[in-house]
C-alpha positions in Angstrom: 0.0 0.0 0.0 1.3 3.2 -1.3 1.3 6.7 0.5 -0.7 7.4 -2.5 -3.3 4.8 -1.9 -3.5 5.6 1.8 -3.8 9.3 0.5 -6.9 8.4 -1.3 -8.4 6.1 1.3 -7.5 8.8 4.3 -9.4 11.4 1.4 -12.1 8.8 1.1 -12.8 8.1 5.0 -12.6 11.9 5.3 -15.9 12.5 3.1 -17.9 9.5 4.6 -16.7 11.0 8.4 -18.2 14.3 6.7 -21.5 13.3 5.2 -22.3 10.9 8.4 -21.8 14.3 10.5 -23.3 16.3 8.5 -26.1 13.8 8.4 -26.2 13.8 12.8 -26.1 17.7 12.5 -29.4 17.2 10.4 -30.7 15.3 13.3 -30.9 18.2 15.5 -33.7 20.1 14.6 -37.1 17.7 14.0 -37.4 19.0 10.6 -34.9 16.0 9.9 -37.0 13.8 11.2 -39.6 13.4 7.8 -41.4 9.9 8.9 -41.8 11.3 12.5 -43.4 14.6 11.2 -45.5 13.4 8.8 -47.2 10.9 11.4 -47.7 13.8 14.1 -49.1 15.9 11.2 -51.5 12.9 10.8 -52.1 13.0 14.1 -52.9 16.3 14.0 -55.5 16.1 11.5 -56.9 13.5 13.1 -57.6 14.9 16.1 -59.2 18.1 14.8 -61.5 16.0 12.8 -62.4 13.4 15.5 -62.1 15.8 18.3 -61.3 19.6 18.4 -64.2 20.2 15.0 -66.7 17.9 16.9 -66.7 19.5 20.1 -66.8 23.2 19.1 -70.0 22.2 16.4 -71.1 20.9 20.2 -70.7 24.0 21.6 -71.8 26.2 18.8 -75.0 24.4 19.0 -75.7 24.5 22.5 -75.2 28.4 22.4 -78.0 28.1 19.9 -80.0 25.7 22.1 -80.0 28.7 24.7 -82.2 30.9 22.5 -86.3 31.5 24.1 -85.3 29.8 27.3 -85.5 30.5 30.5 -82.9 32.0 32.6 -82.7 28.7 34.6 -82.0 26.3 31.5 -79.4 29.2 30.3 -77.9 28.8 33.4 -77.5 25.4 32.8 -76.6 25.1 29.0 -73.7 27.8 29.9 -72.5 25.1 33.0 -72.4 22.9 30.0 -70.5 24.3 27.9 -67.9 25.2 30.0 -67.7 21.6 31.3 -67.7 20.9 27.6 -64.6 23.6 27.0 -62.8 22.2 30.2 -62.7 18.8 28.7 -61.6 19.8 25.3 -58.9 22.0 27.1 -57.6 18.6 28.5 -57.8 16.4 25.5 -55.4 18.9 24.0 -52.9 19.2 26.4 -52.9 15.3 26.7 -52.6 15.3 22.8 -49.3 17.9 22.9 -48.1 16.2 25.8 -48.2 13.3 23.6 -47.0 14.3 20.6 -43.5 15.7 22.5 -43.1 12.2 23.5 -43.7 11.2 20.2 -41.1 14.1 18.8 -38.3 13.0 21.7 -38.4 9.6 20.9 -38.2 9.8 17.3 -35.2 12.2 18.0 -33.7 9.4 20.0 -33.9 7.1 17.6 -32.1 9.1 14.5 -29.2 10.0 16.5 -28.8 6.5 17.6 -28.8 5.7 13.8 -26.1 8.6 13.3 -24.2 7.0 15.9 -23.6 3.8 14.4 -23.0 5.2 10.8 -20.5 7.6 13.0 -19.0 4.0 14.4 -19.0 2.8 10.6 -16.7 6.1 9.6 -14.1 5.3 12.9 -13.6 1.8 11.6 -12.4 3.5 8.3 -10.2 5.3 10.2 -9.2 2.1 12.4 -7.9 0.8 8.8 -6.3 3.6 7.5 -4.3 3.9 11.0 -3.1 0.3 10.7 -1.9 1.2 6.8 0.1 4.1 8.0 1.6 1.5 10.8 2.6 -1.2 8.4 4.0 1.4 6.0 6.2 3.0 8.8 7.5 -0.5 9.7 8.3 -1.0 6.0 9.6 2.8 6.0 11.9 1.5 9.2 13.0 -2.1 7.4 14.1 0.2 4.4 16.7 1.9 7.3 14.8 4.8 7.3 13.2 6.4 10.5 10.2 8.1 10.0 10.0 9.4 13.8 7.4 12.3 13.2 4.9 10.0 11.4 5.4 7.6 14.0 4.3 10.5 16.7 1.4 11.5 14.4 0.0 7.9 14.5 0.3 8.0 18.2 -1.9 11.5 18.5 -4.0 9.6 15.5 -4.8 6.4 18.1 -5.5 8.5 20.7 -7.8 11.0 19.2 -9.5 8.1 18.0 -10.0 6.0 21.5 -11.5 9.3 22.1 -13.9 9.6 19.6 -15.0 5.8 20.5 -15.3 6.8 23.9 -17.7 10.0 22.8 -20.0 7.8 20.8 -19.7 4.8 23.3 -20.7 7.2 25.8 -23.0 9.5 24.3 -25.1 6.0 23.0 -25.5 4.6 26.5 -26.5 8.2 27.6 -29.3 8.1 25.1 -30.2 5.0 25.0 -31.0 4.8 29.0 -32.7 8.8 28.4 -36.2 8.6 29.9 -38.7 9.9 27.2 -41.6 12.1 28.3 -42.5 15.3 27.8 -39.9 17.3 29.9 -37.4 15.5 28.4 -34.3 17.6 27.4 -33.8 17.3 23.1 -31.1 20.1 23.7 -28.7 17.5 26.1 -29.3 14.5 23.8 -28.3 16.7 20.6 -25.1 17.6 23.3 -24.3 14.0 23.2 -24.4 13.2 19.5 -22.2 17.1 19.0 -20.0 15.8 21.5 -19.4 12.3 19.7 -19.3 14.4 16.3 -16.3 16.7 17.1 -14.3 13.7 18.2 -14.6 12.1 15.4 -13.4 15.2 13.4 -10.5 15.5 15.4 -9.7 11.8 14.8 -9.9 12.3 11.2 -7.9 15.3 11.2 -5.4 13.6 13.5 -5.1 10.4 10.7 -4.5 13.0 7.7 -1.6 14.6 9.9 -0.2 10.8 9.9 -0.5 10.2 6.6 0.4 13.3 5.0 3.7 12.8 7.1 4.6 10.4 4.9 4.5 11.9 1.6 7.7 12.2 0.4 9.4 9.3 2.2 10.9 6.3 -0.3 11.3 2.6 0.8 14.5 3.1 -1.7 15.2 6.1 0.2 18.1 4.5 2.5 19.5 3.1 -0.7 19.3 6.5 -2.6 21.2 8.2 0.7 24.3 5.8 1.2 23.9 4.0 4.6 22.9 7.0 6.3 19.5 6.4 8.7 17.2 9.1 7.0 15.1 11.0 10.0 12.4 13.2 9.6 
């Protein structure tokens, strides 16, 4: 494997870590969230139809109903009505209630999703950091020692241990989150940011290794006498 080739496949790893990112960073707001939206705006229909229309044609008329009577029945039909408006004032704040829960969870669920695909673009990286390992062994058979690549890869393993620890962490957070309708979007969007710039810096970290390596020759010992080329 070439620097060249490791080039390209650091190049490649570095678009998929973007798009999956970017793709979390959609996650954020629930206008990424198209099958979740379009079943609450279902929802929504619904329950005007079956509930909110229903209940005000109820009301309407009831009002009507109070015309020519007596003050007593008046009395009475306006007791109604605002027994009437009391329980339509629950079903909807039952309803919204509902529908954050609805909105949380389906939240949940996406970033979980960007998680893995984040895990997918780490495994890339995983690969590309074990190229740039064998070629600095080869680099070091050759008689040449390629110390600042070497220190790279070392920052490179670490930042990436850190990015798995992100999106280990931020997935159990998430996972375990209790769903209801005070539940916090904004800290389980923390989580999946958190994961996300740990992963950037782990990618960054691998095309510092590899780019280190440009310019260094298996022949290069060969080409400079015995000498033990350093960077």
């Amino acid at each position: 494997m070439t620097v060249k080739n490791i080039t390209a496949l650091v190049a490649l790893a570095g678009l998929i870590v973007f798009a999956n990112v970017t793709s979390a960073q959609g996650t954020a707001s629930t206008s990424s969230l198209p099958r979740v939206n379009k079943q609450i705006r279902e929802e929504r229909a619904e329950f005007r139809e079956t509930v909110v229309k229903p209940t005000l044609q109820d009301i309407k008329l009831q009002r009507e109903g109070m015309k020519g009577t007596s003050t007593e029945v008046k009395k009475e039909i306006r007791a109604g009505i605002k027994d009437t408006k009391e329980e339509l004032q629950g079903k909807r704040q039952t309803f919204k209630e509902d529908m954050r829960k609805k909105l949380a969870e389906g939240l949940r669920m996406r970033i979980l999703k960007s998680l893995s695909r984040i895990d997918e673009s780490l495994n890339r990286l995983e690969n590309i950091n074990r190229r740039v390992e064998t070629r600095i062994a080869k680099l070091e058979a050759s008689g040449i020692n390629p110390i600042t690549s070497k220190e790279l890869l070392i920052v490179a393993k670490s930042k990436h241990v850190i990015a798995r620890t992100a999106v280990s962490n931020a997935r159990l957070a998430i996972s375990e989150a209790t769903i209801s309708t005070s539940t916090d979007t904004g800290a389980l969007k923390d989580r999946l940011k958190n994961a996300e710039i740990s992963t950037k810096d782990a990618h960054q970290a691998t095309v510092e290794a590899v780019t280190s390596l440009q310019g260094l020759s298996l022949n290069a010992s060969t080409e400079r006498g015995t000498s033990t080329p350093k960077q």
